[in-house]
C-alpha positions, -999 to 999 in steps of 0.1 A, spaced: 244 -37 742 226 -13 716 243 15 707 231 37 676 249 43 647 262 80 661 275 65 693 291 33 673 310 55 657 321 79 683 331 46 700 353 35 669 366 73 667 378 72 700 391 39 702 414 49 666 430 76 682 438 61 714 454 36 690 474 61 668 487 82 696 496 47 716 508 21 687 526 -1 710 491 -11 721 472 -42 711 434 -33 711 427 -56 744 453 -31 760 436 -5 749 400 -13 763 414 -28 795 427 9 801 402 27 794 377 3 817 399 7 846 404 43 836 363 41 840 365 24 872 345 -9 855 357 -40 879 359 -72 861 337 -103 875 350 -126 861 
């Protein structure tokens, strides 16, 4: 995936305030909410 710089760090923004406002919440947790909150079906 190639993102530019601007969207990396919209990406990291986002992902450090999910993290702040939910602390109890490992990173993994944090992703695998917001893909199902995206509708994104894992394959695997």
């Amino acid at each position: 995936m190639c993102r530019s710089i601007n969207a990396q760090a919209e990406f990291w923004r986002k992902v450090g305030m999910l993290a702040e406002a939910n602390p109890g919440l490992s990173f993994t947790e944090i992703m695998a909410q917001q893909l199902e909150d995206a509708d994104v079906v894992n394959t695997a």
